[in-house]
N, C-alpha and C positions, 0 to 999 in steps of 0.2 A: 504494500500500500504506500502508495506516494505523499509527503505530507509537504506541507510548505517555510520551506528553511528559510522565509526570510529574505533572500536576495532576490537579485531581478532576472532570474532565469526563470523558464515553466519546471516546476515542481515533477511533470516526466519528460521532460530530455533524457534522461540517464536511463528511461524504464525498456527503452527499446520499443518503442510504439511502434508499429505498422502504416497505421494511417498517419504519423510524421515525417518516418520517411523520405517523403521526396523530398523535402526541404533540405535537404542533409546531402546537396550534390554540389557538383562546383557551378553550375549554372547556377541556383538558387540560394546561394552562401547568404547573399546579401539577407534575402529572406529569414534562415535563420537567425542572424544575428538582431536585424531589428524585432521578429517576431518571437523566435523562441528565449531569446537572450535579452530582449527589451520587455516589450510590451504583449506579453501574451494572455493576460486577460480579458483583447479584444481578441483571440483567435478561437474559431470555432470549434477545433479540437480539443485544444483547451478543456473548453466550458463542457461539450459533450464528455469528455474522459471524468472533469471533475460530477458532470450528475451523475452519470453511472457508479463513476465509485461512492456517493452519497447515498443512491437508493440502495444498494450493496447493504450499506452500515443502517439502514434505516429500521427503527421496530418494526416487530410487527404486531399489529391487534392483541391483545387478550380478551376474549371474552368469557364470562361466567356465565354457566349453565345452572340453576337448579329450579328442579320439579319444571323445569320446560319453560321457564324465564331466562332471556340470554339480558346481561347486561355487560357495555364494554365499560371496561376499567383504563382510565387515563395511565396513560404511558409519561412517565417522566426522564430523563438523558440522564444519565449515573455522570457525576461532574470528573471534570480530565484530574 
């Protein structure tokens, strides 16, 4: 799991993505350095890699059953 250290590079440059990739040629250098090395919380793989690994970590439901009553019970984030 990728987490964010802070500096100004994407959080998976280092993960070996697929869909990044192409960025990572000598024609497109320029690319990676302003996008994956600058500014990459306007890129769309970005964003797409960071929801997926969020819905990953995300609870799921509990609900309580008894005698044929369901009720869901609030889900709270256990603190870092």
């Amino acid at each position: 799991m990728s987490t964010d250290r802070g500096n100004a590079d994407c959080p998976y440059v280092n993960d070996d993505q697929a869909c990044c990739g192409n960025r990572f040629s000598l024609g497109r250098l320029d690319q990676a350095f302003t996008i994956c090395f600058g500014s990459y919380h306007g890129c769309s793989m970005y964003r797409e890699l960071r929801d997926a690994e969020a819905s990953r970590h995300a609870p799921h439901p509990v609900v309580l059953t008894v005698n044929g009553y369901g009720r869901r019970l609030p889900i709270y984030a256990a603190a870092p």
